[in-house]
C-alpha positions in Angstrom: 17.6 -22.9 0.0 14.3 -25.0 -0.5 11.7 -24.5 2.6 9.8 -27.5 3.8 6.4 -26.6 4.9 4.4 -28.5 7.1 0.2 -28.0 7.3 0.2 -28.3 10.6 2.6 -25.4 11.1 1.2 -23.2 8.5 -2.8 -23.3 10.3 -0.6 -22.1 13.3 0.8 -19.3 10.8 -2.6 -18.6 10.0 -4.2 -18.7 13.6 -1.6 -17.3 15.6 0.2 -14.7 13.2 -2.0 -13.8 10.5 -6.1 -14.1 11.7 -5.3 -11.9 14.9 -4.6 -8.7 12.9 -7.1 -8.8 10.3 -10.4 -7.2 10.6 -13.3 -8.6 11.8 -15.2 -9.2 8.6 -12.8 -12.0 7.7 -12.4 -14.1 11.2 -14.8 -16.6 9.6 -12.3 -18.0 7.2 -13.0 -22.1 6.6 -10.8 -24.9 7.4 -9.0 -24.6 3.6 -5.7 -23.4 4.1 -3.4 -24.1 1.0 0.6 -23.4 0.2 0.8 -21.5 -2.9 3.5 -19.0 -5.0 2.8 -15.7 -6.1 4.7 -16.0 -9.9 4.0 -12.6 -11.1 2.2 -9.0 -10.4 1.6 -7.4 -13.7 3.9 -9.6 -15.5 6.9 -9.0 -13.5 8.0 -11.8 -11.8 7.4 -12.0 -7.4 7.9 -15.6 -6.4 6.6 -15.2 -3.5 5.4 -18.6 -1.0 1.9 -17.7 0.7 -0.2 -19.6 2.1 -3.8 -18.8 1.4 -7.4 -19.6 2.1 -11.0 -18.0 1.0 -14.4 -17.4 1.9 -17.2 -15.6 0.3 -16.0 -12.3 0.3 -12.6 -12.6 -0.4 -8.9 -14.5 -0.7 -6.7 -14.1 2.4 -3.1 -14.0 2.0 -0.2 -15.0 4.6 3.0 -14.1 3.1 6.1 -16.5 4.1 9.6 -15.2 5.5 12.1 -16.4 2.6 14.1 -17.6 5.4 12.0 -19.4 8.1 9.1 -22.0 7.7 6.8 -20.7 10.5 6.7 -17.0 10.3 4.6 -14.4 8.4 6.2 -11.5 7.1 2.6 -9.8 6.0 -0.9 -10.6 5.0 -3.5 -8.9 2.4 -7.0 -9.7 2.1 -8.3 -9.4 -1.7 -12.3 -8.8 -2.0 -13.8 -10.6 -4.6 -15.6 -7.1 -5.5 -13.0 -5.6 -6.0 -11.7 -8.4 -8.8 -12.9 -8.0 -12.3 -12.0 -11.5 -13.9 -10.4 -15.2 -12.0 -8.9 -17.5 -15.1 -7.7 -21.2 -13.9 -5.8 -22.8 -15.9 -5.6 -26.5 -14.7 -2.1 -28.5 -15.3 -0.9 -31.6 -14.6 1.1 -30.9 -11.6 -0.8 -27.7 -10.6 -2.7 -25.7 -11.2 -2.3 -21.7 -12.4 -4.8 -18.7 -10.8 -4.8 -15.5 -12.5 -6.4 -12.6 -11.0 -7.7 -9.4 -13.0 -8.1 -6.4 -10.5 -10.0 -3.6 -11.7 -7.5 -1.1 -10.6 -5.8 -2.8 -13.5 -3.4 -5.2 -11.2 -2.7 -8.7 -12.2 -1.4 -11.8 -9.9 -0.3 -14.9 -10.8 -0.5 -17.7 -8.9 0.2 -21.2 -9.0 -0.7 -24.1 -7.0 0.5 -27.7 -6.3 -2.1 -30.3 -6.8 -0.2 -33.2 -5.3 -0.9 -33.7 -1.7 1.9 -35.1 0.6 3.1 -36.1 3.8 3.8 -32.7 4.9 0.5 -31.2 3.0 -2.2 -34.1 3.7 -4.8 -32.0 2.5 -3.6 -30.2 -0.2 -6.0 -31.5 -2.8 -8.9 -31.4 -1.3 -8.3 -27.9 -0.1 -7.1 -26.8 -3.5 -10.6 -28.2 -5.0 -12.5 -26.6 -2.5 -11.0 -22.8 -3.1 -10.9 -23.8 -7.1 -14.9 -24.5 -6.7 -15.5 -21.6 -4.4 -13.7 -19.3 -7.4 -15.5 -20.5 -10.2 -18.7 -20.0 -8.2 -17.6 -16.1 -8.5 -18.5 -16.5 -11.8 -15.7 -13.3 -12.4 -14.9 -14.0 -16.5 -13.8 -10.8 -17.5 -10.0 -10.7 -18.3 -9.6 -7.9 -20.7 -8.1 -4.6 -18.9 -7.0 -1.9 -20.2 -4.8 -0.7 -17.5 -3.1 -4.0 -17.3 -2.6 -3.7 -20.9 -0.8 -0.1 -20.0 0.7 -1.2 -17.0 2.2 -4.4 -18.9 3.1 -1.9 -21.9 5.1 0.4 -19.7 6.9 -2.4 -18.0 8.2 -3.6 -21.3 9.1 -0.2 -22.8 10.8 0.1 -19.4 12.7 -2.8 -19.9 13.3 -2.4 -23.7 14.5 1.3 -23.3 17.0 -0.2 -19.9 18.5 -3.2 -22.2 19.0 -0.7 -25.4 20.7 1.8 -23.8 22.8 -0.8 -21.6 24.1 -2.2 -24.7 24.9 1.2 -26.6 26.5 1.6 -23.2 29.0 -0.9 -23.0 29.6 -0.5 -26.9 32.0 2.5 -25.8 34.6 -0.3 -24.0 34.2 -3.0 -26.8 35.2 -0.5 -29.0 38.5 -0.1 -27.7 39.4 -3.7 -26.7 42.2 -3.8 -28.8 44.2 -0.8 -27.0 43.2 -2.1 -23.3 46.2 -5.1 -22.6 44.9 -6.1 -19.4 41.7 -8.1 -19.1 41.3 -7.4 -15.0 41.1 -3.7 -16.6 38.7 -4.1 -19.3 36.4 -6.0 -16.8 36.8 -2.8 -14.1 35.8 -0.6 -16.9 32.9 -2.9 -18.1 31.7 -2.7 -14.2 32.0 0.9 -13.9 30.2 1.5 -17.3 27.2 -1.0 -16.2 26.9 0.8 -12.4 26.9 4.6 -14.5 24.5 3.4 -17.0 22.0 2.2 -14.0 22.4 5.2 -11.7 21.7 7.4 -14.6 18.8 5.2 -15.9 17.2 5.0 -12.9 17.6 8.9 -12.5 16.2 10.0 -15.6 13.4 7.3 -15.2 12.3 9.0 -11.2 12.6 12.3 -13.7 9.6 10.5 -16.5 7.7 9.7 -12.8 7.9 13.5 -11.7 6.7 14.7 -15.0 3.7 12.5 -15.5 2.2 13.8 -12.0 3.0 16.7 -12.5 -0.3 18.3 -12.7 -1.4 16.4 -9.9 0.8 16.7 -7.8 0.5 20.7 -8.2 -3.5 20.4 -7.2 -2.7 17.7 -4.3 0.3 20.0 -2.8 -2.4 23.0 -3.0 -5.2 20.9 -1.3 -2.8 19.9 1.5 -1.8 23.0 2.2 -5.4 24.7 2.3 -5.7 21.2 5.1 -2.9 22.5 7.1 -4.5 25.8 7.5 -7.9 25.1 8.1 -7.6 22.0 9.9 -11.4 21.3 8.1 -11.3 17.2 7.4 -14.3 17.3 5.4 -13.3 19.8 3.1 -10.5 17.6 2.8 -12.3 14.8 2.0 -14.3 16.8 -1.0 -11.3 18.5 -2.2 -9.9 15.1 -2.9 -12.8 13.3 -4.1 -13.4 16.0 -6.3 -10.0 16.7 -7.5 -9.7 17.0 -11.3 -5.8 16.2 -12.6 -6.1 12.4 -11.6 -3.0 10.7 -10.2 -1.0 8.3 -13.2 1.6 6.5 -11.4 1.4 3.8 -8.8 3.4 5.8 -5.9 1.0 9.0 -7.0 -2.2 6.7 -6.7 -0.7 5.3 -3.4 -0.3 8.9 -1.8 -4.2 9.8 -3.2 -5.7 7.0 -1.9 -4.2 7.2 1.9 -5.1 10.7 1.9 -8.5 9.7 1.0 -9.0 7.0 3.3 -7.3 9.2 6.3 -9.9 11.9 5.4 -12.7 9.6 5.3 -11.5 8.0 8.7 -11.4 11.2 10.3 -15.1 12.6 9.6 -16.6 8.8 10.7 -16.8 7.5 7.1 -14.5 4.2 8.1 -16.3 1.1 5.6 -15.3 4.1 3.1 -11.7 4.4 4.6 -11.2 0.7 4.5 -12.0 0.6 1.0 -9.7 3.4 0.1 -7.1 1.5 2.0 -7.8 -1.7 -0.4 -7.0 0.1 -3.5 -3.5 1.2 -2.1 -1.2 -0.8 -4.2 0.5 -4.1 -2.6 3.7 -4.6 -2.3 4.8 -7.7 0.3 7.3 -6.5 2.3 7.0 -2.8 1.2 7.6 0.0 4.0 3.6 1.6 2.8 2.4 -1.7 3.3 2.9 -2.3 7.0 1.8 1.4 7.3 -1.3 0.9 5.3 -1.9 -2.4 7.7 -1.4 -0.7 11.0 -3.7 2.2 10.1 -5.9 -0.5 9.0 -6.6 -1.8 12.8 -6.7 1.9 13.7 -9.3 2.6 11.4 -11.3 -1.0 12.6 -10.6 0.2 16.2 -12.6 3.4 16.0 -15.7 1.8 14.0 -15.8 -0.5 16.8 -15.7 2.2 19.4 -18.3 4.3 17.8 -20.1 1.2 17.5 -20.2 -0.1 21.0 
């Protein structure tokens, strides 16, 4: 089912759903909202609607329900400081965004240039946030960790489509003795569903094994927390820790610790950037978590402020 978006509607997306729970650095977002889709994250296609705008610090994000034109589902704002390279790539019909995070992530984004009745100011807005990006002057595309992260996703997938055809060699093989074809597709089914439970098994086993170290010194700094209550030594134990966390879900769980210890000893600018480097995921469970303790954390900087 295609959505028709209206402008109007989305600015009230914006005002009413998305503006009211981000923090206060970003309230001062322009008048340059634009529609756009989320293609890929780290080459892995997302397809995601969002409507977005920008100011000088940073891109916000409103993410669209799949299923209803006037409601956000979640929202992330991405600093420009934390953004290592912006490539545009102008087509006839739209035009592409690719962003290079320095954590190694990569979005990519695409744009419609075409204005129309239900998007008036598409355009204009577009060429605003396209001038405002190049401005950022951010050239640097090459990344290493993209270049691992992209590498694992396609051994990943190479290893998944291998074994899945190895898999379903073992009913091909003896086609000729199976008469029925409703039974040959049942066993074809059955071999599929076996092969992806056990896939997906042994690769949460590779997960396990890569953290391993870390997750031995993490465990052991968590549990020295629980006994002694001390959120600073928390906060250096961590910062300080020496078998560095490999996996996205790992990195996830290091840098919410992080940011909780830094909240809790008054550190909160720290604490929000801890938060920013917390993978995103639209729609994942962490995600709303890592937003809520986000207005906690802007709560108490106000408080202590005031």
């Amino acid at each position: 089912m295609k959505l028709m978006y209206d402008e109007e509607i989305l600015y009230k997306v914006m005002t009413d759903q998305v503006l009211p729970n981000v923090f206060k650095e970003i309230y001062s977002i322009p008048n340059h909202l634009i529609l756009a889709v989320i293609q890929k994250i780290n080459n892995v296609s997302f397809n995601q609607n969002c409507i977005i705008s920008i100011n000088n610090e940073g891109l916000l994000f409103g993410f669209m329900s799949k299923l209803k034109v006037d409601k956000a589902t979640d929202y992330h704002f991405f600093k420009f400081k934390d953004m290592q390279g912006i490539a545009l790539k102008n087509g006839i019909f739209g035009m592409k965004i690719i962003i290079q995070f320095k954590s190694g992530t990569r979005y990519q984004l695409y744009a419609s240039k075409k204005s129309n009745n239900n998007l008036p100011n598409q355009t204009e807005n577009l060429g605003y946030i396209i001038s405002v990006l190049a401005a950022k002057n951010l050239n640097d595309m090459s990344s290493k960790k993209y270049s691992g992260i992209k590498w694992e996703n396609r051994k990943s997938s190479f290893a998944y489509v291998s074994t899945l055809i190895l898999a379903l060699l073992i009913p091909i093989c003896f086609i000729n003795r199976i008469k029925s074809t409703l039974l040959f597709t049942v066993i074809v089914v059955a071999v599929w569903i076996v092969h992806f439970i056990l896939f997906s098994a042994l690769a949460t086993s590779s997960e396990k094994r890569k953290n391993k170290k870390f997750t031995e010194e993490y465990n052991k700094i968590i549990e020295k927390y629980n006994e002694s209550k001390d959120d600073y030594q928390l906060y250096c134990d961590l910062k300080s820790i020496l078998n560095h966390p490999r996996t996205k879900d790992a990195k996830n769980a290091y840098y919410l610790s992080l940011s909780t210890a830094a909240s809790n000893i008054g550190y909160f600018n720290e604490s929000l950037d801890y938060l920013d480097m917390v993978e995103y995921l639209e729609g994942d469970i962490l995600n709303k978590a890592v937003n809520q303790q986000r207005e906690d954390i802007k709560t108490r900087r106000y408080n202590q402020n005031n």
